[in-house]
C-alpha positions as CSV (number, residue, x, y, z in Angstrom):
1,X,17.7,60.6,28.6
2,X,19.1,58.6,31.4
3,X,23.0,58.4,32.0
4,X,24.1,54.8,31.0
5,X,27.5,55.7,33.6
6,X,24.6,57.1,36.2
7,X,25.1,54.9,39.5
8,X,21.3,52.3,39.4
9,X,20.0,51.5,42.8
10,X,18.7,48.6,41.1
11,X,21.4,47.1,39.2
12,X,23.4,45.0,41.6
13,X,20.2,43.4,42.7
14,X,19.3,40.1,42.3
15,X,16.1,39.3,40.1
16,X,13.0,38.1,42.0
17,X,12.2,34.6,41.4
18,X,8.5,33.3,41.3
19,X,8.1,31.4,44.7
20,X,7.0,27.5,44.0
21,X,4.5,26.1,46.3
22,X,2.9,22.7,46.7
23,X,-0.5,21.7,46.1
24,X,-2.1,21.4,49.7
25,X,-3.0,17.8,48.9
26,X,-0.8,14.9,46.7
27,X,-2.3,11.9,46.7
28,X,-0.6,8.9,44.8
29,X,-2.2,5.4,44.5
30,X,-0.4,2.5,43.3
31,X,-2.6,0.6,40.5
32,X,-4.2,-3.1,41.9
33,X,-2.9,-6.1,41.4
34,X,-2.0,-6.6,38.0
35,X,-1.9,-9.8,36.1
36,X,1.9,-10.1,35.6
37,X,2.0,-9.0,39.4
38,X,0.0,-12.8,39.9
39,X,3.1,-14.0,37.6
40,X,5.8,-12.8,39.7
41,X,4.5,-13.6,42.7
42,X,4.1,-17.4,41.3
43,X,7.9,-17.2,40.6
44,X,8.6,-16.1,43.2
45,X,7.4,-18.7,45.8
46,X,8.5,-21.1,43.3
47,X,5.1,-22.4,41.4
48,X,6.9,-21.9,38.1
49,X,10.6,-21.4,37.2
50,X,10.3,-19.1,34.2
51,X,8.3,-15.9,33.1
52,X,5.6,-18.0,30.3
53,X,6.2,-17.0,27.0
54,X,2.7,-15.3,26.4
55,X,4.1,-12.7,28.8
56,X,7.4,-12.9,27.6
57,X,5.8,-11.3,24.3
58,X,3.6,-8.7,26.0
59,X,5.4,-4.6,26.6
60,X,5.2,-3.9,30.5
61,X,3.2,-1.4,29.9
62,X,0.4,-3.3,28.2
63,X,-0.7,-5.5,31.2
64,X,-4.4,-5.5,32.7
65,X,-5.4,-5.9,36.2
66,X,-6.5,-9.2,37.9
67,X,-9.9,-10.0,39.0
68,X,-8.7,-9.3,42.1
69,X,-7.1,-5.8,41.5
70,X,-10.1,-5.1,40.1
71,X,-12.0,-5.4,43.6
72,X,-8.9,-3.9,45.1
73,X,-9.8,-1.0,43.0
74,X,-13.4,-0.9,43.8
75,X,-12.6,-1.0,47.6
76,X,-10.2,1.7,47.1
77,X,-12.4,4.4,45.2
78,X,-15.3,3.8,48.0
79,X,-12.5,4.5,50.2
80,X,-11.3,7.5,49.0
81,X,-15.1,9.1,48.6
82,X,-15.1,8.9,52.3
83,X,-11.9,10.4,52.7
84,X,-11.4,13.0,50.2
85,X,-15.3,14.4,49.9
86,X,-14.4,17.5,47.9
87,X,-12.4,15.4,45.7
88,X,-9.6,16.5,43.3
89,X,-8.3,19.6,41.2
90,X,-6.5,17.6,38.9
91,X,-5.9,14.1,38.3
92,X,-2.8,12.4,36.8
93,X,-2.6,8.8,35.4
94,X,0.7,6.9,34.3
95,X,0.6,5.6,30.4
96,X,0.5,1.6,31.4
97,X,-2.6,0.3,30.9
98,X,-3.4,-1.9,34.5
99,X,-2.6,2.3,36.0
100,X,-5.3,3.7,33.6
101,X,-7.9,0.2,34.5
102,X,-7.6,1.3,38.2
103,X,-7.8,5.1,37.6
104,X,-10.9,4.5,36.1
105,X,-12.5,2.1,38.5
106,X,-11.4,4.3,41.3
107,X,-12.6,7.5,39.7
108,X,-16.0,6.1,38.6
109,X,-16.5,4.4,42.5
110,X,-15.7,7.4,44.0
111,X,-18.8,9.1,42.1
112,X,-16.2,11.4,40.0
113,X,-17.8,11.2,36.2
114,X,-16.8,14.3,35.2
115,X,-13.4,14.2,36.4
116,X,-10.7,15.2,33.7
117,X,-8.1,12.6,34.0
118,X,-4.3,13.5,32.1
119,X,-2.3,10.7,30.9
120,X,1.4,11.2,31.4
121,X,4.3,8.7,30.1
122,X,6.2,10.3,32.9
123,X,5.0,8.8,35.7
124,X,5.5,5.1,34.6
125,X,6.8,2.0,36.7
126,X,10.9,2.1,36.7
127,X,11.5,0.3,33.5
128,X,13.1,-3.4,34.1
129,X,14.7,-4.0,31.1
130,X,15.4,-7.7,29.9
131,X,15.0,-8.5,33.6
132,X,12.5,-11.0,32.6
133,X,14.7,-12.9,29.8
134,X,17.7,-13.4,31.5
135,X,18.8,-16.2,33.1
136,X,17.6,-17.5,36.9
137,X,21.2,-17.0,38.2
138,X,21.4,-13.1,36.2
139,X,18.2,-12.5,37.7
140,X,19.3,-13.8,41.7
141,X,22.4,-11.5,41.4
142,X,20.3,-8.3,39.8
143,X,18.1,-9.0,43.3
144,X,20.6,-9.5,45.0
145,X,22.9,-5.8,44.3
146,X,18.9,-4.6,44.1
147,X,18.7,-5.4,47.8
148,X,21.7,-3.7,48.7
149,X,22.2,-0.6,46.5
150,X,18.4,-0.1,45.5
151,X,19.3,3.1,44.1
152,X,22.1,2.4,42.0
153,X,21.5,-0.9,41.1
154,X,20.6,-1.2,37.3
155,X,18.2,-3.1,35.7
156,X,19.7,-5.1,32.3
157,X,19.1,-2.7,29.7
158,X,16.6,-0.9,32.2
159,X,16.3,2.2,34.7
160,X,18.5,2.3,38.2
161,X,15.4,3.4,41.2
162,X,18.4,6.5,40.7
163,X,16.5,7.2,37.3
164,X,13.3,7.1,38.9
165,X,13.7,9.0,41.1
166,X,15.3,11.8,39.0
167,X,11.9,11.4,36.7
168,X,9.8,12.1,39.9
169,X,11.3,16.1,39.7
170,X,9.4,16.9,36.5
171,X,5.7,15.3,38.5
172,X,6.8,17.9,41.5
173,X,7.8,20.8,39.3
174,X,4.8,20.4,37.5
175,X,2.6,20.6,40.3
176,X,4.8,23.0,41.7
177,X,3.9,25.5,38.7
178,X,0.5,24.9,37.9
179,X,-0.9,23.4,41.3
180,X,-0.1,25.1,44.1
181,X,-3.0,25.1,46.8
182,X,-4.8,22.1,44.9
183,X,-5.4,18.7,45.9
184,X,-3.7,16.2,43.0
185,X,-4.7,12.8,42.7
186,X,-1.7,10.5,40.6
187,X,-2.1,7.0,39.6
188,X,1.3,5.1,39.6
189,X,3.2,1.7,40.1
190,X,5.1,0.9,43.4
191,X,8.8,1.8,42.8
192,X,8.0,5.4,41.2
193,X,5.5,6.0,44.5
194,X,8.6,4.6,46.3
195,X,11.4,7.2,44.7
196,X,8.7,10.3,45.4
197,X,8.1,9.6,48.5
198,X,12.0,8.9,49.0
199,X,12.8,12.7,46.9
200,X,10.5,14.5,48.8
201,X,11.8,13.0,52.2
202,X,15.7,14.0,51.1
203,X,16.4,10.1,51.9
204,X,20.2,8.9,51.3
205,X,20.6,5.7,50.2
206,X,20.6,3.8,53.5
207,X,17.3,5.6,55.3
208,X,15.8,4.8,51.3
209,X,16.8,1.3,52.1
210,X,15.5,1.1,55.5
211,X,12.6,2.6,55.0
212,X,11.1,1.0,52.4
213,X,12.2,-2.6,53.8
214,X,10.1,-1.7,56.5
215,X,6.6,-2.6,57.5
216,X,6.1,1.1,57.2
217,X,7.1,1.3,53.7
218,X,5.4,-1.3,52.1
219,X,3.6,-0.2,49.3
220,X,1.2,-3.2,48.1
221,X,-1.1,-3.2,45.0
222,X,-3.8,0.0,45.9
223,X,-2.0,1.3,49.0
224,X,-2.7,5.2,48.8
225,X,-0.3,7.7,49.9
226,X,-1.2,11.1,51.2
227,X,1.2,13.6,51.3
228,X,0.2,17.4,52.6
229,X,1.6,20.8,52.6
230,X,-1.2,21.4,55.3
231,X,-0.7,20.5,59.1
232,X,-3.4,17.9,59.3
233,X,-3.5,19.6,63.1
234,X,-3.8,23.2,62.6
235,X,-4.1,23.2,58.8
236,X,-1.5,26.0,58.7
237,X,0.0,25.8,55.3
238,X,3.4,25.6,55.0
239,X,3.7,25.3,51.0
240,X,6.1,22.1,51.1
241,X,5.2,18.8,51.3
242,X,5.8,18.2,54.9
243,X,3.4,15.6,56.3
244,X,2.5,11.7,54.8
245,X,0.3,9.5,55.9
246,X,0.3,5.8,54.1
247,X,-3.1,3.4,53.7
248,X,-3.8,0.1,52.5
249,X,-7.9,0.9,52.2
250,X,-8.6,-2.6,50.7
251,X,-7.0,-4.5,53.4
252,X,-8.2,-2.1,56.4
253,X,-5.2,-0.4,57.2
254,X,-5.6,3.3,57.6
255,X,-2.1,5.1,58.7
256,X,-1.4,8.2,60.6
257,X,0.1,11.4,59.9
258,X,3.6,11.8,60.6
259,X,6.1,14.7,59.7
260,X,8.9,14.6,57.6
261,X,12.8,15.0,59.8
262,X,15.0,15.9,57.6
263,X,18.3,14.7,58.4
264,X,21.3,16.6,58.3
265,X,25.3,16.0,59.5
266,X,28.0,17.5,60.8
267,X,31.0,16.6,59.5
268,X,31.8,14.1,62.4
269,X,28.2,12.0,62.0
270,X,29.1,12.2,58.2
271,X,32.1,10.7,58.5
272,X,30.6,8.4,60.6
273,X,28.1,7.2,58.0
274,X,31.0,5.4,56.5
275,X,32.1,3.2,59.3
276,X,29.7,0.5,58.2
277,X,31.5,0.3,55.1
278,X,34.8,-1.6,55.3
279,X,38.3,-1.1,53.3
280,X,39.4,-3.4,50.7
281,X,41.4,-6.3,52.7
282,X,45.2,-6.7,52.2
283,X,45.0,-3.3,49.6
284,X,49.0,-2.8,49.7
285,X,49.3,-6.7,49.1
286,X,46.5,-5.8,45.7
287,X,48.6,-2.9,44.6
288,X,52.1,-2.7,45.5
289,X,53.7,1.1,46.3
């Protein structure tokens, strides 16, 4: 019978914890260009002034490609035959329809038939809200904070990119779990690749900012986005995503390989982080001691 007062070598010690590891290959594509895609675009440089009210009555989630995302798509599952010719474990689709239409064209070009896609809710665009019934001026100043707090800025009645981002944990734990050493294929929209990309990098508000105002950031309609737990040098595995390599296949543009630097402070270079912002002027003036 064993002493309950008998000293246990292995009572004060911690539990093991299963280890996570990545798949060796995460590939996300955004979908082509959609038709509401066309729509903003036109608003944008000013062709019309307002969303049309046939779209105004159509769910985000229900819009189709373009003619020309279709092509887009064709382009990109030729593509990606080339470059991935043992294909993929598993492959993951957002819910909205113009994310299935280019999973399927990509999938079927690529000569995968028999591939067994999932559909998951999670992994849809960041929900806009009313964005598109609001006023011009409501819609300029959403933009505008958008521009300059892209994390935190809210959509009206919609998801902050914050949001999105914090949705992108339950893709990686996921994969984590069930695909370590695999090579996952996802199907998204542009600001869920953008908030993976920007979890999985550690980014703080300003290098997410910087980034993905950059040329090297863009993620256009199609643009496929390799991330590996392998060095694409050595092929040592290292069980995180470390590496990411970004390419527009459509429009010719292949990218390169580069490693992830995650940044870290000391407590001098964090304090200087928040030089750029300034006090409130005249703030003894505002509120009298």
């Amino acid at each position: 019978m064993l002493d309950p007062l008998a000293p246990d070598k292995h009572r004060n010690q911690s539990p093991r914890l299963p280890t996570l590891a990545m798949p060796d290959t995460l590939v996300l594509i955004r979908h082509g260009e959609s038709e509401i895609n066309v729509v903003n675009r036109a608003l944008k440089r000013g062709a019309i002034s307002e969303y049309p009210q046939a779209v105004l009555s159509i769910p985000d989630r229900e819009f189709r490609l373009s003619a020309n995302g279709r092509i887009q798509a064709e382009a990109t599952g030729r593509w990606l035959k080339e470059a991935h010719p043992d294909g993929f474990d598993v492959v993951y689709v957002s819910d909205h329809v113009r994310a299935r239409e280019t999973a399927g064209i990509v999938c079927r070009d690529a000569g995968w038939r028999d591939v067994s896609i999932r559909i998951d809710p999670q992994l849809g665009e960041r929900n806009w809200g009313r964005f598109a019934f609001v006023d011009t001026e409501r819609r300029r100043e959403v933009m505008d904070l958008r521009h300059r707090d892209p994390l935190h800025a809210p959509m009206p009645d919609g998801e902050t990119l914050l949001q999105t981002r914090t949705r992108t944990r339950v893709l990686l734990e996921r994969i984590a779990r069930e695909n370590r050493g695999q090579r996952v294929l996802v199907f998204s929209h542009g600001e869920y690749i953008e908030a993976l990309w920007a979890e999985v990098a550690h980014f703080s508000t300003e290098a997410q900012r910087e980034f993905f105002t950059s040329p090297e950031g863009d993620i256009k309609n199609c643009q496929v986005v390799e991330f590996s737990s392998l060095n694409p040098l050595s092929g040592e595995r290292r069980g995180q995503l470390r590496w990411a390599r970004s390419s527009c296949p459509h429009a010719g543009v292949l990218g390169e390989w580069k490693e992830f630097q995650y940044q870290k402070f000391s407590p001098e270079e964090l304090l200087s982080t928040v030089e750029r912002y300034p006090h409130l002027p005249d703030l003894d003036t505002l509120v009298p001691r």
